[in-house]
C-alpha positions as semicolon CSV with decimal commas, in nm:
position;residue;x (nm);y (nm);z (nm)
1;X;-11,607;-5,748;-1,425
2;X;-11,822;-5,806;-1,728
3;X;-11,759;-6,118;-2,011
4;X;-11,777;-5,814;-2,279
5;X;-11,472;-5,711;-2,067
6;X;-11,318;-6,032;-2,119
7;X;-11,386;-6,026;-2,506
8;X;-11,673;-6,301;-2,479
9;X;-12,003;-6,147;-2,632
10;X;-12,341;-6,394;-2,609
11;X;-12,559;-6,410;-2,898
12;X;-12,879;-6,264;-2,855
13;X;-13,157;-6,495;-2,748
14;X;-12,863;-6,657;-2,523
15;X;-13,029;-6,845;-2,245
16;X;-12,889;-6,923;-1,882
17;X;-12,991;-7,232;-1,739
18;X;-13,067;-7,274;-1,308
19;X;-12,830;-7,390;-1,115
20;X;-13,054;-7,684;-0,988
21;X;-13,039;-7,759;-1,348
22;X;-13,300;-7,844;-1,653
23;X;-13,660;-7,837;-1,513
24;X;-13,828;-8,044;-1,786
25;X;-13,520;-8,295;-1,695
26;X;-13,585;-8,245;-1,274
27;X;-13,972;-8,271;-1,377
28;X;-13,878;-8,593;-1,527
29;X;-13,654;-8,739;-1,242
30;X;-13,886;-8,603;-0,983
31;X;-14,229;-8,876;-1,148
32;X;-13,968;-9,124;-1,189
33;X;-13,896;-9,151;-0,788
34;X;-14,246;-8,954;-0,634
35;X;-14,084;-8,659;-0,539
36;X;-14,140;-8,283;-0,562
37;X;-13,909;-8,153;-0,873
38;X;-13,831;-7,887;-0,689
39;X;-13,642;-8,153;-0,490
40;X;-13,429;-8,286;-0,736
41;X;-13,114;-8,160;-0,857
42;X;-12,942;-8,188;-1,125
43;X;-12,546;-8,177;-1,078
44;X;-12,297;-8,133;-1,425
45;X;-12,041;-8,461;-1,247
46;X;-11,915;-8,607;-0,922
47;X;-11,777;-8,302;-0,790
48;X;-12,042;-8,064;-0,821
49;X;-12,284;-8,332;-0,683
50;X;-12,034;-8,375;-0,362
51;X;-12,068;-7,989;-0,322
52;X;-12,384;-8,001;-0,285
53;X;-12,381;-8,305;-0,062
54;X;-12,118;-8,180;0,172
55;X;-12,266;-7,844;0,182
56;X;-12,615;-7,945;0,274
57;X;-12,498;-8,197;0,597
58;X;-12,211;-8,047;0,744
59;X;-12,229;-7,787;1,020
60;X;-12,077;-7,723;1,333
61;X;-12,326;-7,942;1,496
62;X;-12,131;-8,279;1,333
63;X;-11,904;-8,507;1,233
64;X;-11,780;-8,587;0,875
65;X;-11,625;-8,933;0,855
66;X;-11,427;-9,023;0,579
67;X;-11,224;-9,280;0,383
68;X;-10,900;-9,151;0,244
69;X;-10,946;-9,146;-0,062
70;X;-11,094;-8,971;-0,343
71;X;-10,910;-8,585;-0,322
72;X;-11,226;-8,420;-0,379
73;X;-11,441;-8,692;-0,091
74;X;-11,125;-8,527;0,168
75;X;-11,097;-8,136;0,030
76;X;-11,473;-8,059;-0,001
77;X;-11,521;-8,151;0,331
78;X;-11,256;-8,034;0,523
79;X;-11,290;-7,720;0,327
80;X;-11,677;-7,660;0,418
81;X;-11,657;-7,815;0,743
82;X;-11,793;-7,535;0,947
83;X;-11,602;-7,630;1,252
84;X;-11,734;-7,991;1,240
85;X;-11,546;-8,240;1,367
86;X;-11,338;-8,441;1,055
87;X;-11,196;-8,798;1,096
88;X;-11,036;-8,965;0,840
89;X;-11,005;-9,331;0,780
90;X;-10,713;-9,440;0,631
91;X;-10,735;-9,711;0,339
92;X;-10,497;-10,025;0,365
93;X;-10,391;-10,039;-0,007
94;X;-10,456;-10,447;-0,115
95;X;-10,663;-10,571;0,162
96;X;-11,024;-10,413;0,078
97;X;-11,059;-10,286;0,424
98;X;-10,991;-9,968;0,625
99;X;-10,792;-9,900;0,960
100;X;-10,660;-9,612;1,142
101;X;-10,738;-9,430;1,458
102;X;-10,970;-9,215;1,264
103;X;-11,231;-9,411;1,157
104;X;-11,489;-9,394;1,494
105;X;-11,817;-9,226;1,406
106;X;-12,096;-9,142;1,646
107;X;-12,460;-9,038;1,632
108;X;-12,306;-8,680;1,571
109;X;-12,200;-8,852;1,219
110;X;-12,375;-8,634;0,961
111;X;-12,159;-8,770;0,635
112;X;-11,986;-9,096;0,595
113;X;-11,770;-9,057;0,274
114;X;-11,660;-9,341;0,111
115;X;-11,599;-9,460;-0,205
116;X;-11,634;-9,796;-0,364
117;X;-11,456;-9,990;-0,547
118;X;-11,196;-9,757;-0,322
119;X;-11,041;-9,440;-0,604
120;X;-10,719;-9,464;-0,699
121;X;-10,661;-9,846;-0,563
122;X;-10,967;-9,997;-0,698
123;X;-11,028;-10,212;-0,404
């Protein structure tokens, strides 16, 4: 399928940006931190940037350990997982701290999720 063949025509001179983003703006992050801009990425929100987090690390060579939390910290993950082994540490709402029989990583560990101050509870 074609956007004309969805009704939505682009104006000529219409540019397409990369998907690893701006390069003037990567150019600029890249001096800022003495790095390659070709290493740098540039990610549109949280999301996107977990995509490309949980995409580059997990194989089925790991382990993804992860704080329940944050839907998209759980989903990604266990979505890409590529037959990598997923634990998941549940989050005891009101004391700061996490418990469950999930939460053991090992040097197979290639992604510890977790977010902080803990999303939804705030802890």
């Amino acid at each position: 399928m074609r956007l004309a063949d969805l009704g939505v025509a682009l104006e000529t001179g219409a540019r397409l940006c990369s998907h690893r983003g701006n390069p003037a703006l990567r150019a600029l992050i890249a001096g800022d931190y003495q790095v390659a801009a070709e290493d740098v990425l540039i990610a549109p929100g949280a999301a996107a940037a977990l995509f490309i987090v949980n995409t580059a690390l997990l194989d089925a060579n790991g382990n993804c350990w992860c704080a329940a939390n944050y839907a998209t910290n759980l989903e990604v993950p266990r979505t890409l997982r590529s037959g990598c082994t997923f634990s998941i540490c549940a989050s005891r709402t009101g004391t700061g701290s996490t418990g469950g029989d999930g939460c053991a990583h090992h040097a197979g560990t290639k992604l510890i999720s977790v977010t902080y101050p803990h999303n939804p509870t705030g802890w």
